[in-house]
C-alpha positions, 0 to 999 in steps of 0.5 A: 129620325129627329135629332135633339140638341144636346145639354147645355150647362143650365140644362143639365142643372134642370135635368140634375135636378130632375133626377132628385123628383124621377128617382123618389119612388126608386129611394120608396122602393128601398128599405134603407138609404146608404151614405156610401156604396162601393164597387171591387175593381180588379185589374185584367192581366191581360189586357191591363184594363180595370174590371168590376162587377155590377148586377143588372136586370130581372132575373139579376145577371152578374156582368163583368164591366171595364171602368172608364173614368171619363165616360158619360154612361154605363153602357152594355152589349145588348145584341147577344143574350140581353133578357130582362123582365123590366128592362124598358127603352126611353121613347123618344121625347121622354124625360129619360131622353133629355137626361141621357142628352139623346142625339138621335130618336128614331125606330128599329129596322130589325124584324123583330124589337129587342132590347137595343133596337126598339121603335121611337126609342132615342139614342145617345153616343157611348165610346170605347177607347181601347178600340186600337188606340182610338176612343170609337163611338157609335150609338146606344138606346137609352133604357131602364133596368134594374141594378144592384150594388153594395153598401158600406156600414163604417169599415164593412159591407152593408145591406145590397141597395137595389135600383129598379129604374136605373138609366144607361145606354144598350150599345152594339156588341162590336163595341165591346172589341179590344175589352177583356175576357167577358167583359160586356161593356163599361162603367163610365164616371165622367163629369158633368154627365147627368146619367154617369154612375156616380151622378145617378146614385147620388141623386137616388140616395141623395148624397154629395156627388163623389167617389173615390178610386183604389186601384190594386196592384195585384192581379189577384186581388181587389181594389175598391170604388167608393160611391158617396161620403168618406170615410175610406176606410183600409186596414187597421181603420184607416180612413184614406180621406184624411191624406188627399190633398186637393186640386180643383177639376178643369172643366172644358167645352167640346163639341159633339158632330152628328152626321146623319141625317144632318150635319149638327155640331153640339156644344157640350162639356167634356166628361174628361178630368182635366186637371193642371199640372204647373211642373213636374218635379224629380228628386226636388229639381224643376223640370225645364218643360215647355209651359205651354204644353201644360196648359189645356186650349180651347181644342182640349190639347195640351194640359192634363188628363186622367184616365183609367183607359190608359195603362201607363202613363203617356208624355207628350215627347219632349216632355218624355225626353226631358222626364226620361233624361231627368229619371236615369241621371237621379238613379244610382250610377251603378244602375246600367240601363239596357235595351228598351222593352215595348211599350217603354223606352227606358230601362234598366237592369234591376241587379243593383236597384235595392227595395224597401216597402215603398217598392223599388228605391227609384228617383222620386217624381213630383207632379206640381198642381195649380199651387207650388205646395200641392203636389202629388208624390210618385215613388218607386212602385208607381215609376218602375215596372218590372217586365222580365227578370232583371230588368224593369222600366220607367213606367211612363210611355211617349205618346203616340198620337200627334195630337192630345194631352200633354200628360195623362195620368194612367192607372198604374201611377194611381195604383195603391193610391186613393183618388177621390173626385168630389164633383160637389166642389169641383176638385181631384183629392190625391192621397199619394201611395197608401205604402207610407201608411204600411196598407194598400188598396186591397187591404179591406174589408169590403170583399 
């Protein structure tokens, strides 16, 4: 096996670039070029994960994906029933291989080729993090298929727009353990990644590198991804666009280590969103936090992170200890706590906890950006969650590892929110809860 060096900043410009000229005959191939494409998330009861639906390959096949927001590819499980037409590996040394940033480029040791064991095919590392807590990687041949996707025209669905040669990863199916039911791989979003979803299609189509996210709330009902321009369009034509507020995109260094068949350490940037978070407020009142914690080192520890993987949102412990003690003496006096419910530590008997539109009548939190005036509100229906009858908890969780972020933001603080990522310029757009325009995530037209 060869092992090739990984991108570093001026190369993954030359490769974005590259992307424009590779993917003029995919824009000959389609009969229209869309501004915005859109994809429906819906929430896994069980497992809490957010799955959407792509499809993928020739014939087209219907797969069940969970979103990654910090992921650099999507990747699928290619060792049980893959087939596929046109489905065609990256060779190693191929212009496919750099984009993907290959780690390893070598041949199969099965009897018999198959998509995802092909000879002097390349690899690149794909990652899991619901594998028990802890983000595994192995690595997945970098190949070609076709994928279709919706479009957006205005506040309905548009035409399917069909890629014929669209880049992603064939990873292993013991990747896929810990994933919802069916589901056959992730959709990753991450930055400064030439072949992560969004980066693709912007390349194809040619418009700004953006999408925006909507988690529902619901079970039963769909959110939606949008891919492209704005506007965002809910009930009664509502554009969500006009609400964000803007916090720019911390980028970082991490370094990739590959062991076989030599010991490499490879500089890269992190396709993580980080952001910062100067303070945390509750009910108007500053928090007394270790400012320390919230800046991001070298070793990306400490800081913000935001991330669909993580269901609820994790505090490193003192950060909870002070945000816990904060919440319960802002609720009403009334309001009796009672005993914890895992994974929560804080709770509350709901009994007397009134509820408006904007979800329970809960303390308000503030998380405080780079600027005192940019802040991002959380209300009642993003702080509480019920777990039992009569009884509801904060619905942030103390971090368990010793290590990592201080804050990361997880999907049900982002529920009923819009959440835009414009990597054109580098910044996060926060709408706080659509609530206050009396519509939610799932309230469009785009089912």
């Amino acid at each position: 096996m060869t092992l090739f060096p990984m991108s570093s900043s001026g190369y993954y410009l030359f490769h974005f670039c590259f992307l424009l000229i590779t993917f003029t005959n995919c824009l000959a191939k389609t009969s229209f070029q869309p501004k915005t494409l859109f994809l429906l998330v819906k929430k896994d009861p069980s497992s809490l994960q957010y799955i959407t639906q792509i499809h993928q390959r020739t014939p087209l096949v219907p797969l069940k994906l969970a979103l990654h927001l910090g992921g650099e590819s999507l990747w699928v499980d290619c060792e049980k029933g893959y087939k596929s037409s046109t489905y065609k590996p990256a060779l190693c040394n191929s212009n496919q291989c750099n984009l993907a940033r290959s780690t390893i480029c070598g041949n199969c040791y099965e009897n018999n080729t198959r998509p995802g064991c092909n000879n002097n095919a390349c690899y690149n590392v794909v990652s899991n993090p619901a594998m028990d807590n802890i983000a595994i990687s192995d690595e997945g041949e970098i190949a070609e298929d076709v994928l279709s996707i919706r479009s957006i025209n205005g506040s309905i669905r548009g035409p399917i727009a069909t890629v014929p040669s669209f880049v992603f990863s064939c990873a292993p199916s013991n990747l896929t353990q810990n994933l919802g039911k069916k589901v056959k791989g992730m959709v990753g979003f991450g930055q400064q990644s030439p072949v992560s979803f969004a980066t693709q299609f912007a390349s194809i189509f040619r418009f700004s590198r953006q999408f925006a996210i909507c988690l529902s709330s619901s079970t039963e009902r769909n959110g939606v991804i949008f891919i492209g321009h704005s506007p965002y369009f809910f009930s009664l034509a509502f554009d969500a666009s006009r609400d964000l507020i803007y916090t720019p995109i911390i980028t970082h260094p991490r370094y990739i280590t590959i062991t076989y068949p030599h010991y490499v350490r490879i500089k890269r940037d992190s396709p993580e969103y980080y952001i910062q978070v100067s303070s945390v407020r509750i009910n108007g009142k500053n928090l007394p936090l270790h400012k320390t914690l919230l800046s991001l080192d070298e070793n990306e520890e400490g800081g913000t992170r935001i991330s669909t993987a993580v269901p609820y949102t994790e505090l490193e412990a003192s950060i909870y200890s002070v945000v816990s003690k904060a919440f319960i003496n802002e609720m009403p006096k009334e309001v009796k706590m009672v005993r914890p419910v895992q994974p929560f530590k804080t709770c509350f008997n709901s009994t007397y906890i009134g509820m408006s539109r904007l979800g329970y009548n809960a303390p308000e939190i503030n998380l405080v950006f780079h600027k005192p005036n940019v802040y991002w509100t959380i209300i009642g229906a993003n702080s509480l969650v019920r777990v039992s009858d009569g009884v509801i908890c904060l619905a942030f969780v103390e971090r368990s590892k010793a290590s990592g972020q201080a804050i990361v933001i997880g999907g049900y603080q982002m529920q009923d929110n819009l959440v835009e990522f414009d990597l054109s310029r580098g910044r996060i757009g926060f709408s706080n809860s659509l609530f206050f325009r009396q519509t939610m995530c799932s309230n469009h037209n785009y089912a």
